[in-house]
N, C-alpha and C positions, 0 to 999 in steps of 0.2 A: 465526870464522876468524882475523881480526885479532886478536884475545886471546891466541888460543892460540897464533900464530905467536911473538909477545910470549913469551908464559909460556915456550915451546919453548926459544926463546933464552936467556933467564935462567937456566931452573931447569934444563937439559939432563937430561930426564928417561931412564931406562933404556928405556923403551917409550913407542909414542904410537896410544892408539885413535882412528881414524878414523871417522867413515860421511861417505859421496862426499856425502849431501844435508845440507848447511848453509846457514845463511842469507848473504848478501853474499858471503861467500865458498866456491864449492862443495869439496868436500874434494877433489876432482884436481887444484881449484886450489893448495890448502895442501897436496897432496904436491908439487908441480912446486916450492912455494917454501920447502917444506923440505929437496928435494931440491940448490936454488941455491943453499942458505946454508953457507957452511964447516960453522958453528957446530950446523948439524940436521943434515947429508948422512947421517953414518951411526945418526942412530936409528933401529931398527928399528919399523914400524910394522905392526899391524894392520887392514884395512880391512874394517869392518859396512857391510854394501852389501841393499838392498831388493830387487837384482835377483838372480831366481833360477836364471836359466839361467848353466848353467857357463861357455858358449861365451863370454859376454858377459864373467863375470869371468875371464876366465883371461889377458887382457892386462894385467889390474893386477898380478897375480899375477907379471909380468916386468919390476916397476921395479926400479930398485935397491934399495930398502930395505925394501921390501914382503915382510912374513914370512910375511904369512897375510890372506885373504878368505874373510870368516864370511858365510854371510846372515842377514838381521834374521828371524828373532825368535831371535838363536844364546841357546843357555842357557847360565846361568851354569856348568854342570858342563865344558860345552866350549871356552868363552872359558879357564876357566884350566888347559883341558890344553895351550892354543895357549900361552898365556903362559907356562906351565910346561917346554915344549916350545922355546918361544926363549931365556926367561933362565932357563937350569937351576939 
């Protein structure tokens, strides 16, 4: 989480993949602190979440930058219609 928060700021990447379960830092944590930083606020990110009930993701679904929640095991054919679907 700490890395990527790092790398986030440096390299201002076009998109940022998410899953909510990391190590030291959980990913709701690194969206709240990518959400606080000038420099991340509007990357668009996606978040791979283990949980499969909808109810449960459909709050993340209402951050600001939050473009899309996959559940794990998303296939590669769907990850980049979501990618394709935010950076046209």
């Amino acid at each position: 989480g700490d890395d990527g928060l790092k790398a986030a700021e440096e390299l201002r990447p076009d998109l940022i993949l998410l899953d909510v379960m990391m190590p030291r830092v959980s990913g709701l944590e690194m969206l709240r602190r990518l959400q606080g930083n000038p420099l991340t606020a509007k990357i668009p990110v996606i978040i791979i979440t283990a949980v499969q009930l909808p109810a449960a993701q459909e709050p993340l679904k209402h951050e600001p930058n939050v473009r899309a929640v996959l559940s794990k095991m998303v296939g590669i054919e769907a990850l980049r219609a979501e990618v394709s679907r935010i950076m046209p």
